[in-house]
PDB file of N, CA, C and O in Angstrom:
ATOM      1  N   UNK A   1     -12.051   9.273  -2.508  1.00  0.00           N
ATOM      2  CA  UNK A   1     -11.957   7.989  -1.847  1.00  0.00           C
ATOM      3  C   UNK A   1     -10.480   7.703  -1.558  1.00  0.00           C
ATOM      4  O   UNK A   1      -9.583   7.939  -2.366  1.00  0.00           O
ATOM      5  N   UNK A   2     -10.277   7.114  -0.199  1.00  0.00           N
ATOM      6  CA  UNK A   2      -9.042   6.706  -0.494  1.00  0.00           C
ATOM      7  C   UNK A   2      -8.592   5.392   0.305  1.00  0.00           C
ATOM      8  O   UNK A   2      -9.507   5.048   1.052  1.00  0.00           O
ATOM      9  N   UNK A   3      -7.483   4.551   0.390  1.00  0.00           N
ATOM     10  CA  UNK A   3      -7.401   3.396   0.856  1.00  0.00           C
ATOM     11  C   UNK A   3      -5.921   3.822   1.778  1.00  0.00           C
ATOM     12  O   UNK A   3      -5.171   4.777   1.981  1.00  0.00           O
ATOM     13  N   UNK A   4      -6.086   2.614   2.089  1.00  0.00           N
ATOM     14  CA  UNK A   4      -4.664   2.100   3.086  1.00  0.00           C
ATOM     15  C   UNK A   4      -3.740   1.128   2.595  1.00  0.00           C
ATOM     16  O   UNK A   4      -4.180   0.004   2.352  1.00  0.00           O
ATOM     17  N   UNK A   5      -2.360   1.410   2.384  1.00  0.00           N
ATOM     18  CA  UNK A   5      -1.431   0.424   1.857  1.00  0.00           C
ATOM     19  C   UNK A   5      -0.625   0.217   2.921  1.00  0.00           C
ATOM     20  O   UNK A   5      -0.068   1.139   3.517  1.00  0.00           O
ATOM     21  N   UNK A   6      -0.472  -1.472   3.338  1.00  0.00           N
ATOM     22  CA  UNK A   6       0.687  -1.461   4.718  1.00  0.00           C
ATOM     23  C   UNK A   6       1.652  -2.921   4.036  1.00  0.00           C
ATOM     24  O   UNK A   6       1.313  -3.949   3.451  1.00  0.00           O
ATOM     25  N   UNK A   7       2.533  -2.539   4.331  1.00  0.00           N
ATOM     26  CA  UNK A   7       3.991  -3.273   3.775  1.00  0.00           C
ATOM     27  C   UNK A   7       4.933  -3.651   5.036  1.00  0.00           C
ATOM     28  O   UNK A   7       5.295  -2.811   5.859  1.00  0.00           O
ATOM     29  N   UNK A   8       5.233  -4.825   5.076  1.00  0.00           N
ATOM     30  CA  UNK A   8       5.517  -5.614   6.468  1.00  0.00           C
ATOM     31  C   UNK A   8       6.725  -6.511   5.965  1.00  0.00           C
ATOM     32  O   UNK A   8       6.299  -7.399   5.227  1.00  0.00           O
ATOM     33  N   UNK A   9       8.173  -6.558   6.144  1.00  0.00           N
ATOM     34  CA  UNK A   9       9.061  -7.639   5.673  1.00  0.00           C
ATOM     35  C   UNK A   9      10.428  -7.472   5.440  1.00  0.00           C
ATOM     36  O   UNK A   9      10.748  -6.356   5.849  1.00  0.00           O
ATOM     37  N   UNK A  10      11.172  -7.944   5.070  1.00  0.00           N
ATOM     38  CA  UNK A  10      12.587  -7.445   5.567  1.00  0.00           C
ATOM     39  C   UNK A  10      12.907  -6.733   4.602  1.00  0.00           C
ATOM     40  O   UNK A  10      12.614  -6.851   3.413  1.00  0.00           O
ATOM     41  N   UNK A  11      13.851  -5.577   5.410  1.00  0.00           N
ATOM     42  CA  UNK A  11      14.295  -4.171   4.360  1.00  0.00           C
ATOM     43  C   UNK A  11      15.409  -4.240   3.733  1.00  0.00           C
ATOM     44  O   UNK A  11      16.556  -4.538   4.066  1.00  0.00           O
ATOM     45  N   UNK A  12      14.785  -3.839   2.523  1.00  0.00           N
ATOM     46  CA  UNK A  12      15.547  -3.872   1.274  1.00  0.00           C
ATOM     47  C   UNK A  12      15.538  -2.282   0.651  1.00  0.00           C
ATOM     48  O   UNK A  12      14.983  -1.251   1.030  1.00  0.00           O
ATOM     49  N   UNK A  13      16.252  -2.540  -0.264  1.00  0.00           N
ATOM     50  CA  UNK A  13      16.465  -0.808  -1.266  1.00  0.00           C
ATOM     51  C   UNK A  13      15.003  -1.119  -2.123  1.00  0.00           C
ATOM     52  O   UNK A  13      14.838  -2.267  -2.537  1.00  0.00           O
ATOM     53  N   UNK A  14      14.309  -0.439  -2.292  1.00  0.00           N
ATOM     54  CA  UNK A  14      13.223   0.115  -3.111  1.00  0.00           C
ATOM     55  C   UNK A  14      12.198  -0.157  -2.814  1.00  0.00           C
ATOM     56  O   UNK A  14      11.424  -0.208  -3.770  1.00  0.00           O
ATOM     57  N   UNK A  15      11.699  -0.417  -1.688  1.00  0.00           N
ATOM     58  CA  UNK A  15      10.542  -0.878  -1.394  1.00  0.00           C
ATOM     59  C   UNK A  15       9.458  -0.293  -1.785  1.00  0.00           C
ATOM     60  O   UNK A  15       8.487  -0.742  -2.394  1.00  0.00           O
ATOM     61  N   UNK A  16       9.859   1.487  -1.109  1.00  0.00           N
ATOM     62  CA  UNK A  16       9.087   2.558  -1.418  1.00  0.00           C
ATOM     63  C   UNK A  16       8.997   2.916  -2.809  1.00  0.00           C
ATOM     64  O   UNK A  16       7.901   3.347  -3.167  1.00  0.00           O
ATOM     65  N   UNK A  17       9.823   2.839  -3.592  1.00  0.00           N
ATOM     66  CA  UNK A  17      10.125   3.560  -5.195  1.00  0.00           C
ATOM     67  C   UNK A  17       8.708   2.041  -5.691  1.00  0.00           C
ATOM     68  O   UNK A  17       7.638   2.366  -6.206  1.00  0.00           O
ATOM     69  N   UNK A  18       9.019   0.688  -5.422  1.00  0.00           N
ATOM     70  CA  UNK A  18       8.545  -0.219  -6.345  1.00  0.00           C
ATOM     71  C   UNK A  18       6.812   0.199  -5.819  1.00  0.00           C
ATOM     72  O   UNK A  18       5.950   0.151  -6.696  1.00  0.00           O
ATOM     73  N   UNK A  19       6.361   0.631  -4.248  1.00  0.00           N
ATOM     74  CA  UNK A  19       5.165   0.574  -4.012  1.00  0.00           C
ATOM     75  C   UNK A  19       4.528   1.336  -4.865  1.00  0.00           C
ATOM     76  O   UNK A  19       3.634   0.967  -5.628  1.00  0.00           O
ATOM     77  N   UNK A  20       5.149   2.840  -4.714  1.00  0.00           N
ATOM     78  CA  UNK A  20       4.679   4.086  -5.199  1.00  0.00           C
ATOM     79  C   UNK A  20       4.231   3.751  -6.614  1.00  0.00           C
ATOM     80  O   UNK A  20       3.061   3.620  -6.975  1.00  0.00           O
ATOM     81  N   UNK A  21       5.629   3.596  -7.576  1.00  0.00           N
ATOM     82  CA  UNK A  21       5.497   3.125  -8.700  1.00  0.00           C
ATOM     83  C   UNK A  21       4.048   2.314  -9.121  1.00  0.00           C
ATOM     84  O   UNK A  21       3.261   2.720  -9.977  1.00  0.00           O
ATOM     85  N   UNK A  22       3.915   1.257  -8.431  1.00  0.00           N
ATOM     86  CA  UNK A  22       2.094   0.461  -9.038  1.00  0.00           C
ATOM     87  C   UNK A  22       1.306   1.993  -8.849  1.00  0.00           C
ATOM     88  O   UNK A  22       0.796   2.566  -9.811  1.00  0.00           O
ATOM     89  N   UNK A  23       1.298   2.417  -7.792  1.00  0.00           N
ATOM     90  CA  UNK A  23       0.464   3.657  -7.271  1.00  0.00           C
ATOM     91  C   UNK A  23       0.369   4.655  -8.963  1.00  0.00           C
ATOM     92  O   UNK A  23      -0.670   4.992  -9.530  1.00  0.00           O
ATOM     93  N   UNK A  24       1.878   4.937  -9.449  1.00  0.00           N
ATOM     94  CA  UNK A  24       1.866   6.033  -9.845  1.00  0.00           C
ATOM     95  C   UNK A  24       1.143   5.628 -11.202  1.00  0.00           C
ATOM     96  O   UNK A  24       0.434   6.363 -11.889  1.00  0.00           O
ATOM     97  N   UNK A  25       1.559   3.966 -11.497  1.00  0.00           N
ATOM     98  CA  UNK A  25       0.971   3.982 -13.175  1.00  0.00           C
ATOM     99  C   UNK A  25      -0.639   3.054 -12.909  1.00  0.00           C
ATOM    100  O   UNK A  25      -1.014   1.976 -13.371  1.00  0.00           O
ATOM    101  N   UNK A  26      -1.237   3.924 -12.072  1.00  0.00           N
ATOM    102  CA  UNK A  26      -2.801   3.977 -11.503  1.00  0.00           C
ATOM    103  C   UNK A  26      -3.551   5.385 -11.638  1.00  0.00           C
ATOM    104  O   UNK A  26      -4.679   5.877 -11.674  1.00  0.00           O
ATOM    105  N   UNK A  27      -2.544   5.629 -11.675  1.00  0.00           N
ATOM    106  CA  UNK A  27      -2.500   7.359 -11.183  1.00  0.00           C
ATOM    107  C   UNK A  27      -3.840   7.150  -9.922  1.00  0.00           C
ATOM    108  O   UNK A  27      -5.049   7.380  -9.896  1.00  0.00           O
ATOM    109  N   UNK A  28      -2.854   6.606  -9.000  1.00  0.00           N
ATOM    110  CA  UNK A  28      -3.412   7.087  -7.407  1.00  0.00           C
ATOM    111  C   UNK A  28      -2.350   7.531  -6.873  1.00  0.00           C
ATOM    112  O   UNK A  28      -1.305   6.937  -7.141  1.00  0.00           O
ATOM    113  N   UNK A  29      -2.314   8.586  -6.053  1.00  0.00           N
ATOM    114  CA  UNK A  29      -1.984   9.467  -5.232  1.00  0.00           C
ATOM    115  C   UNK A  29      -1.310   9.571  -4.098  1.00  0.00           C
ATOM    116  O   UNK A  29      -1.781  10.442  -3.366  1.00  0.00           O
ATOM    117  N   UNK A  30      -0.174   8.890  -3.573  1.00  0.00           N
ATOM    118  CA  UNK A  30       0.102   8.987  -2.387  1.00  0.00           C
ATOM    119  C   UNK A  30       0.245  10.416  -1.503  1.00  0.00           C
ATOM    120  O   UNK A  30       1.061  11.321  -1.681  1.00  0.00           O
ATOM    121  N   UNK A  31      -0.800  10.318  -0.511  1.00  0.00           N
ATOM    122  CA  UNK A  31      -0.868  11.359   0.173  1.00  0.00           C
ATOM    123  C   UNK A  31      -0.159  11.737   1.280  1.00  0.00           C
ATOM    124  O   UNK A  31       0.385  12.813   1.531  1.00  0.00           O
ATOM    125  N   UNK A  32      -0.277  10.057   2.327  1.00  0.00           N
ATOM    126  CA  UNK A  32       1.044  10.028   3.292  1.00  0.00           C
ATOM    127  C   UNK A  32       1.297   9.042   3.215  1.00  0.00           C
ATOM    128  O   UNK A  32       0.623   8.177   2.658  1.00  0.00           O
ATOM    129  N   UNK A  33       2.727   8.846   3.953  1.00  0.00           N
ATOM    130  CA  UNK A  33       3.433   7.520   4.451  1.00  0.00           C
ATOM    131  C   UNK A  33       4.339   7.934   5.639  1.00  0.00           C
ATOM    132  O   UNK A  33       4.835   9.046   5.816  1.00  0.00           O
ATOM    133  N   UNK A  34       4.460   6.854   6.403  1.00  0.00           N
ATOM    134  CA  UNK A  34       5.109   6.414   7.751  1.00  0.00           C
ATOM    135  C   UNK A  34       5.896   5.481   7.576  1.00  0.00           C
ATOM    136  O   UNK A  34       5.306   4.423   7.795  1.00  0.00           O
ATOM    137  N   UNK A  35       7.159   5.293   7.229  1.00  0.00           N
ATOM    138  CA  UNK A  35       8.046   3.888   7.464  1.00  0.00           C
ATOM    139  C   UNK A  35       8.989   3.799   8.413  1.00  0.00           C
ATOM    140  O   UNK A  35       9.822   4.700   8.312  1.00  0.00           O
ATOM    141  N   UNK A  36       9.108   3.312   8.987  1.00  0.00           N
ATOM    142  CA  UNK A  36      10.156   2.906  10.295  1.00  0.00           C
ATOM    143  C   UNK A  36      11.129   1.151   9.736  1.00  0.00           C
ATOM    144  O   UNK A  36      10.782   0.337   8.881  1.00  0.00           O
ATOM    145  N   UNK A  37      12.016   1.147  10.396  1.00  0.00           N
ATOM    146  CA  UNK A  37      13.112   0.052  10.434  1.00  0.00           C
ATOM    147  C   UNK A  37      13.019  -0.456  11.812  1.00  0.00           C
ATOM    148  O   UNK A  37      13.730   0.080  12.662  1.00  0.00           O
ATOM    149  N   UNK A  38      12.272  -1.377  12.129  1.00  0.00           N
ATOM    150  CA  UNK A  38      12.718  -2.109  13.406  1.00  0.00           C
ATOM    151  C   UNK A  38      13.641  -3.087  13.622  1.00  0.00           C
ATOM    152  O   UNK A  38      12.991  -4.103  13.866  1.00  0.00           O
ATOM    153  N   UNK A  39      14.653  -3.298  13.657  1.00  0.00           N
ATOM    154  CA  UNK A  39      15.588  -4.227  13.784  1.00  0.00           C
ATOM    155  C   UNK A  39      16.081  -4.077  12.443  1.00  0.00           C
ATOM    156  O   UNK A  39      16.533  -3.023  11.997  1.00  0.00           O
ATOM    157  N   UNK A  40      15.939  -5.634  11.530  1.00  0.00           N
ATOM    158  CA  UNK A  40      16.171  -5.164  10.335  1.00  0.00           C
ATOM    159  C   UNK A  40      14.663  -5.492   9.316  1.00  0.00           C
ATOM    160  O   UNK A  40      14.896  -5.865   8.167  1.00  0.00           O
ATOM    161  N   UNK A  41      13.284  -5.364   9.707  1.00  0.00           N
ATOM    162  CA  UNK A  41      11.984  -5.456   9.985  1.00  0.00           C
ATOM    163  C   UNK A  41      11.728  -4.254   8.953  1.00  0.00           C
ATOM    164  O   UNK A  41      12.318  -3.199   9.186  1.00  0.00           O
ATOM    165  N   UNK A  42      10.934  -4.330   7.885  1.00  0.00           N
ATOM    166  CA  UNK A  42      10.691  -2.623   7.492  1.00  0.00           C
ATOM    167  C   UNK A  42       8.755  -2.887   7.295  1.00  0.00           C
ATOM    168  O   UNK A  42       8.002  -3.688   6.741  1.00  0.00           O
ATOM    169  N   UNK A  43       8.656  -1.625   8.156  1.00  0.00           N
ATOM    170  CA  UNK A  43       7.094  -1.280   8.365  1.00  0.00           C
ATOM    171  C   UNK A  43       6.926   0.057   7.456  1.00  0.00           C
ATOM    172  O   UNK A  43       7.676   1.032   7.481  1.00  0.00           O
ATOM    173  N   UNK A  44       5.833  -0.108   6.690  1.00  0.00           N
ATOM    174  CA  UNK A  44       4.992   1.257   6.424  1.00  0.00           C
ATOM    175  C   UNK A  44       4.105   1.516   5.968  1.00  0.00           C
ATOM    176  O   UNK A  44       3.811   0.874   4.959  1.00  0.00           O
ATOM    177  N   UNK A  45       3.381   2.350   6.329  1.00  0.00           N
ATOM    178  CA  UNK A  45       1.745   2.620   6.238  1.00  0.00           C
ATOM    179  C   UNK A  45       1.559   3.874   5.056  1.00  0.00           C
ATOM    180  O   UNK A  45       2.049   5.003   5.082  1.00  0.00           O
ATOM    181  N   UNK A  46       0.781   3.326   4.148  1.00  0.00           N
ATOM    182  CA  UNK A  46       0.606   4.660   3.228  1.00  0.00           C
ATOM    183  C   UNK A  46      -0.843   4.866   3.190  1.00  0.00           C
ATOM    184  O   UNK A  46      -1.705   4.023   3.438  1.00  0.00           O
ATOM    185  N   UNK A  47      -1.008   6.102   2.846  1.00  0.00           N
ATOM    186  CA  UNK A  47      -3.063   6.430   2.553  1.00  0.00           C
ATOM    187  C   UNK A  47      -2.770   6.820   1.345  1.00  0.00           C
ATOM    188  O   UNK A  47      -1.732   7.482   1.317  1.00  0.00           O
ATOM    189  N   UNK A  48      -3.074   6.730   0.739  1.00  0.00           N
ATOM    190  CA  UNK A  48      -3.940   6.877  -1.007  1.00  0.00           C
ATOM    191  C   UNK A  48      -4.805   7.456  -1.693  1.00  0.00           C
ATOM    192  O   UNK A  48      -5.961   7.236  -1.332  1.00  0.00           O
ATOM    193  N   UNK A  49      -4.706   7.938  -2.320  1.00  0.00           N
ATOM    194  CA  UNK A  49      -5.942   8.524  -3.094  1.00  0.00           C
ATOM    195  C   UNK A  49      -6.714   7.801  -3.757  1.00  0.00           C
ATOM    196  O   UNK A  49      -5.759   7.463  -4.457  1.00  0.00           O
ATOM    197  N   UNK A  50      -7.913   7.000  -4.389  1.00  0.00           N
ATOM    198  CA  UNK A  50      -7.861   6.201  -5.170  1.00  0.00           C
ATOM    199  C   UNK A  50      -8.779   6.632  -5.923  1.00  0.00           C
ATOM    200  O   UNK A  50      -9.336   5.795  -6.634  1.00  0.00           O
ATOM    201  N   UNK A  51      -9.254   8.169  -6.007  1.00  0.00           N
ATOM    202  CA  UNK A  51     -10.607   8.863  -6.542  1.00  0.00           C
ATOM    203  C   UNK A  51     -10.469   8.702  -7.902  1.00  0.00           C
ATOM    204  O   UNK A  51     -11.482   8.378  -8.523  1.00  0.00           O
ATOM    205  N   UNK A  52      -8.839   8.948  -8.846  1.00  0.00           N
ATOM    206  CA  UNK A  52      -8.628   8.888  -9.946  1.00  0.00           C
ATOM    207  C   UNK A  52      -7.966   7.672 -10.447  1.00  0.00           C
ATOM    208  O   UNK A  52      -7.188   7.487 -11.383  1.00  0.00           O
ATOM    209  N   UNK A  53      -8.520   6.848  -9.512  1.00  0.00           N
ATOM    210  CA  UNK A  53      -7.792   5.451 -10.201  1.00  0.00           C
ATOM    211  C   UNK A  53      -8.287   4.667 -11.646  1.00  0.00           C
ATOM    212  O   UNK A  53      -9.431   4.284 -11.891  1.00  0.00           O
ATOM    213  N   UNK A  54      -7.305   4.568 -12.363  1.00  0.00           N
ATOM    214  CA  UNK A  54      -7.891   4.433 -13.815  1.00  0.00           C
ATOM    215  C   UNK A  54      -8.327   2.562 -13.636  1.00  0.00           C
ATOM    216  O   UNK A  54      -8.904   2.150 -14.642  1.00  0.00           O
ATOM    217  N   UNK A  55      -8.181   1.807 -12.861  1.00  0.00           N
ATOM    218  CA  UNK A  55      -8.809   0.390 -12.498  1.00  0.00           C
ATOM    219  C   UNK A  55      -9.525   0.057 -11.182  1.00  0.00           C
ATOM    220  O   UNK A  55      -8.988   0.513 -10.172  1.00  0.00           O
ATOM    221  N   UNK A  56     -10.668  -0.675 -11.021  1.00  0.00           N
ATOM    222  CA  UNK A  56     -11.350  -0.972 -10.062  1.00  0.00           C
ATOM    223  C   UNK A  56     -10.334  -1.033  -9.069  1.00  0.00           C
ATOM    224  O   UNK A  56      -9.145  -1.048  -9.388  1.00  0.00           O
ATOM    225  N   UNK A  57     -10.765  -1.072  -7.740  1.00  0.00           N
ATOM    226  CA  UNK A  57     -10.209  -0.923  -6.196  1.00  0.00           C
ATOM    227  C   UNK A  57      -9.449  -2.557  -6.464  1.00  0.00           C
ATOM    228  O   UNK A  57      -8.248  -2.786  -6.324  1.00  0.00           O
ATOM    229  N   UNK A  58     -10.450  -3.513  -6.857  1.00  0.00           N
ATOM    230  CA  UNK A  58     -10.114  -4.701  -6.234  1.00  0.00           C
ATOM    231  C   UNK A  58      -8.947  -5.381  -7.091  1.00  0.00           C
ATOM    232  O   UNK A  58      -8.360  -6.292  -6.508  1.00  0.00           O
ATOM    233  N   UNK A  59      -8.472  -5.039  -8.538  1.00  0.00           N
ATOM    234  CA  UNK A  59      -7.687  -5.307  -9.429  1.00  0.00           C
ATOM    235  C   UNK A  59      -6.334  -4.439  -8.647  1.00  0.00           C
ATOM    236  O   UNK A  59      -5.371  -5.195  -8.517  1.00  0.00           O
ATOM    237  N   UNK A  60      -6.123  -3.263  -8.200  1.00  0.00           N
ATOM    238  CA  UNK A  60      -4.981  -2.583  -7.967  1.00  0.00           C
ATOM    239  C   UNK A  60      -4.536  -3.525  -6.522  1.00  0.00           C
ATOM    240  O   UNK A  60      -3.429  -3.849  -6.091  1.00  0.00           O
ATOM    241  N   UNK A  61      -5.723  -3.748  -6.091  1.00  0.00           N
ATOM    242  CA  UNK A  61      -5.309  -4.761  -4.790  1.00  0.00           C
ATOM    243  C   UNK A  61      -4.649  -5.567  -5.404  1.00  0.00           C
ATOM    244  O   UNK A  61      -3.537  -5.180  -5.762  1.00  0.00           O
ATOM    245  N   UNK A  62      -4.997  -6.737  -5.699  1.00  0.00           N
ATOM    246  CA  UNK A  62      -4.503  -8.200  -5.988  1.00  0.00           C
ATOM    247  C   UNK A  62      -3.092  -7.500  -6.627  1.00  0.00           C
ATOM    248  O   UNK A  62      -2.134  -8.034  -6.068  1.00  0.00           O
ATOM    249  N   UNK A  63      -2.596  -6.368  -7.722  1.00  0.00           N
ATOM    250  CA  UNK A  63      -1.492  -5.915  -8.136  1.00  0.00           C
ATOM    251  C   UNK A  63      -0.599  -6.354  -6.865  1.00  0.00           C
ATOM    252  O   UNK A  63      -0.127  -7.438  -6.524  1.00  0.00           O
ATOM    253  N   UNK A  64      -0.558  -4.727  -6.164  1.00  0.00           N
ATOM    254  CA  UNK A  64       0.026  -4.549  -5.036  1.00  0.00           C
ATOM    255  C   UNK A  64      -0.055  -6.012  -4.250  1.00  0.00           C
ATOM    256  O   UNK A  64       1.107  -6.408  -4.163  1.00  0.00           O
ATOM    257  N   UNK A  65      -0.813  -6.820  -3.740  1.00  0.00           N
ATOM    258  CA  UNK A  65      -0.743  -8.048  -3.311  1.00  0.00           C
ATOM    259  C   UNK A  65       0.861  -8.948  -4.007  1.00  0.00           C
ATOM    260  O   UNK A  65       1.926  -9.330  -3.523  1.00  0.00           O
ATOM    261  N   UNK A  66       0.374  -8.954  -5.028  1.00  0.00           N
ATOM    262  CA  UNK A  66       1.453  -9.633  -6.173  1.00  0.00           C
ATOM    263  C   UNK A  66       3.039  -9.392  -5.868  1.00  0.00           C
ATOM    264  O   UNK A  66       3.960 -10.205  -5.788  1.00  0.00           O
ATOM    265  N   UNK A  67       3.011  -7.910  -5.722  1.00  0.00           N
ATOM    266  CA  UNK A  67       4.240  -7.010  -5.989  1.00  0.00           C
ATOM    267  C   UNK A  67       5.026  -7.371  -4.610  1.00  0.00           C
ATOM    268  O   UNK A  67       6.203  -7.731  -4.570  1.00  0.00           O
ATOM    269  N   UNK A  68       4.116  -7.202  -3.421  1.00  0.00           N
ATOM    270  CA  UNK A  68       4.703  -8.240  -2.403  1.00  0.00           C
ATOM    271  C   UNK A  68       5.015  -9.416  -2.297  1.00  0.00           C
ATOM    272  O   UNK A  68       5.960  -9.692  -1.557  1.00  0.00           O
ATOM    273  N   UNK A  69       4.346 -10.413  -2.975  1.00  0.00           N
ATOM    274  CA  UNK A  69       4.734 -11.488  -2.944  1.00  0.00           C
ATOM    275  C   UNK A  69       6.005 -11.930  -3.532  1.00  0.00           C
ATOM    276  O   UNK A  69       6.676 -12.905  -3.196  1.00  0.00           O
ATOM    277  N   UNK A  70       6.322 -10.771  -4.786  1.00  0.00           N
ATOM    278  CA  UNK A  70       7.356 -11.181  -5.865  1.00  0.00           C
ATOM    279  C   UNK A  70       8.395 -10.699  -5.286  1.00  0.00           C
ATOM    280  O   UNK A  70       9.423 -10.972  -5.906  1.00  0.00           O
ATOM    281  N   UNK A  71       8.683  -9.599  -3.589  1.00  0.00           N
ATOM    282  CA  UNK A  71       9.764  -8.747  -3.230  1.00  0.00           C
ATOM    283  C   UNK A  71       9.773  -9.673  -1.985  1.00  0.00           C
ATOM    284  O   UNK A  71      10.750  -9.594  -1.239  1.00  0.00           O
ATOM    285  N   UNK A  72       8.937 -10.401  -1.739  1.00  0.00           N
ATOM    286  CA  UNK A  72       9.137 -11.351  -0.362  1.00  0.00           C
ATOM    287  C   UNK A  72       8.017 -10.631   1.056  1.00  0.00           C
ATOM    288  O   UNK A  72       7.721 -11.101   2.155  1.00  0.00           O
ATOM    289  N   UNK A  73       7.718  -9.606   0.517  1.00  0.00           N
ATOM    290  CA  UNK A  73       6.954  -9.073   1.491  1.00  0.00           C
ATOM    291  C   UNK A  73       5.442  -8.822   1.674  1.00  0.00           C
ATOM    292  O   UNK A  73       4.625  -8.979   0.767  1.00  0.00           O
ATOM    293  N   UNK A  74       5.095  -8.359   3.115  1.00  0.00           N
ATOM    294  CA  UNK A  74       3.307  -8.580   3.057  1.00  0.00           C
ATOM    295  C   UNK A  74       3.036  -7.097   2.661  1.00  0.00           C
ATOM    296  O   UNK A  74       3.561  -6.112   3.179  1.00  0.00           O
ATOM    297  N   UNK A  75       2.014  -7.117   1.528  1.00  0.00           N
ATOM    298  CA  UNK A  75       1.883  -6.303   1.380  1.00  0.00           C
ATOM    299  C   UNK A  75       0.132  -6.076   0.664  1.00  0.00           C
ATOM    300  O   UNK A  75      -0.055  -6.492  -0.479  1.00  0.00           O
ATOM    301  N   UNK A  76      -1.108  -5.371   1.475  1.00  0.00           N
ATOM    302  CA  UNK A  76      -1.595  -5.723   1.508  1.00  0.00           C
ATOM    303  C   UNK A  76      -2.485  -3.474   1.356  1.00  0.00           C
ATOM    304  O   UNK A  76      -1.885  -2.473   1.745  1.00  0.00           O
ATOM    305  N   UNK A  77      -3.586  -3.491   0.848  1.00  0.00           N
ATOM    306  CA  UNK A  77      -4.481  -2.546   0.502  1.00  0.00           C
ATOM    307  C   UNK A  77      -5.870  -2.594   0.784  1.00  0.00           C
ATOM    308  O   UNK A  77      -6.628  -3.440   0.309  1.00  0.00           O
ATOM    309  N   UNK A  78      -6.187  -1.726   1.524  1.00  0.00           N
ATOM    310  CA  UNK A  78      -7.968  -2.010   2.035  1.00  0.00           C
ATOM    311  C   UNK A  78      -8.270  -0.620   1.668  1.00  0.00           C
ATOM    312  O   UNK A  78      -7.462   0.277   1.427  1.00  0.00           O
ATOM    313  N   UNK A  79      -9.849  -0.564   1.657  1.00  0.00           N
ATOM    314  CA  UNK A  79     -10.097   0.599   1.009  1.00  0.00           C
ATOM    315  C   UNK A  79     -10.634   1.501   2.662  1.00  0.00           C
ATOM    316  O   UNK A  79     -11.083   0.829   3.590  1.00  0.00           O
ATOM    317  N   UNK A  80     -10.511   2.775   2.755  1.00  0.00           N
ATOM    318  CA  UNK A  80     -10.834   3.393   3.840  1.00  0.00           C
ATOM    319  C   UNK A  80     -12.228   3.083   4.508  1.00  0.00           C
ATOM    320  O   UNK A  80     -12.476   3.028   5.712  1.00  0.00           O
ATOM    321  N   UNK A  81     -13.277   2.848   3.191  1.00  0.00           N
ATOM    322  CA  UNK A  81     -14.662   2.706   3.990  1.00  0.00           C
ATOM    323  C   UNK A  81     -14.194   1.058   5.043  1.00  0.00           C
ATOM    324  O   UNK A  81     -14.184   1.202   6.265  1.00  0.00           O
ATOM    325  N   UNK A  82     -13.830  -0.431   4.435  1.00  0.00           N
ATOM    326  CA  UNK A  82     -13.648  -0.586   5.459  1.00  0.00           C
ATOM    327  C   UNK A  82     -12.538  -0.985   6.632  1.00  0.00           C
ATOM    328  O   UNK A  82     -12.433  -1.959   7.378  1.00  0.00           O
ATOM    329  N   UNK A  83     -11.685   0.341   6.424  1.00  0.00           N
ATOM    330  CA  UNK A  83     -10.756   0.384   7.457  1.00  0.00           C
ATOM    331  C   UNK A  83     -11.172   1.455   8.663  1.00  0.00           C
ATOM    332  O   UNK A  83     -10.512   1.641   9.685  1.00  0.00           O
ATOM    333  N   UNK A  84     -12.452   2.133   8.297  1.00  0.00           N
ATOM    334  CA  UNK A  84     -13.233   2.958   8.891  1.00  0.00           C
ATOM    335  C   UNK A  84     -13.898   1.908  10.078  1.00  0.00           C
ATOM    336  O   UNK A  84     -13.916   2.012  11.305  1.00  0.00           O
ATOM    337  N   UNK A  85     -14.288   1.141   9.411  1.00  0.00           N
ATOM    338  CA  UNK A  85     -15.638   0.341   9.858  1.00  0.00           C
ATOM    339  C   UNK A  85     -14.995  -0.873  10.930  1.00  0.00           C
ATOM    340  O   UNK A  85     -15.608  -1.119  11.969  1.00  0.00           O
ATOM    341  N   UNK A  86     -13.750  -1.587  10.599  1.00  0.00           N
ATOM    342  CA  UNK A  86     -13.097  -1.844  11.291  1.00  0.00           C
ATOM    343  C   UNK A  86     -12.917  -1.517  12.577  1.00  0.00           C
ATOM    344  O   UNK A  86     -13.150  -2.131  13.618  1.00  0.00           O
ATOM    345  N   UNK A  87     -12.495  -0.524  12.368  1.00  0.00           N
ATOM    346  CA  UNK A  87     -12.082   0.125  13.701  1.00  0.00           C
ATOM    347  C   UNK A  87     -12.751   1.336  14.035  1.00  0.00           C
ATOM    348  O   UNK A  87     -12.180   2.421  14.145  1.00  0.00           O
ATOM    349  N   UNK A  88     -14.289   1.085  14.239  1.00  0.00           N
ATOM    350  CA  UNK A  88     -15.124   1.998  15.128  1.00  0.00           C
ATOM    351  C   UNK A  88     -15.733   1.708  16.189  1.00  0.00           C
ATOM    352  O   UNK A  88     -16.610   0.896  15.897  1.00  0.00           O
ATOM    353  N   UNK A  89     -15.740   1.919  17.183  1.00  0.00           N
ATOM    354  CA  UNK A  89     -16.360   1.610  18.510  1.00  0.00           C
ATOM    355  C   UNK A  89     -17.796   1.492  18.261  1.00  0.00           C
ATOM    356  O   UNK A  89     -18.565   1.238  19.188  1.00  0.00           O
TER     357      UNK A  89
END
């Protein structure tokens, strides 16, 4: 199984180290990521593993939710089934 992590807000040093980090003491998996700098804007999209996640989907959410809120940024986790479903014709 795996989800989508997207992080939206102004760039700072560790964004990536603090995301990963919730990720790593989950032991979920980052598989990829995409971050770009638009202006001074920082975007990035991660996919996840979440097959070996040692807590329900919806508890690591609200985490990661948190972790943005406390760095100033949006930061937000859906699970693939429905980011699938979302966006199917």
């Amino acid at each position: 199984m795996r989800a989508v992590i997207t992080v939206i807000g102004k760039d700072t040093v560790g964004i990536l180290a603090k995301v990963s980090a919730v990720c790593a003491e989950h032991n979920i998996n980052v598989s990829e990521v995409t971050q770009s700098i638009l202006q001074d804007l920082f975007v990035m999209i991660m996919m996840v593993d979440i097959s070996k996640s040692d807590v329900p989907f919806t508890r690591f959410s609200e985490e990661i939710t948190a972790l943005g809120e406390k760095m100033g940024l949006s930061v937000h986790a859906m699970h693939e089934d429905i980011f699938n479903s979302m966006h199917r014709i």
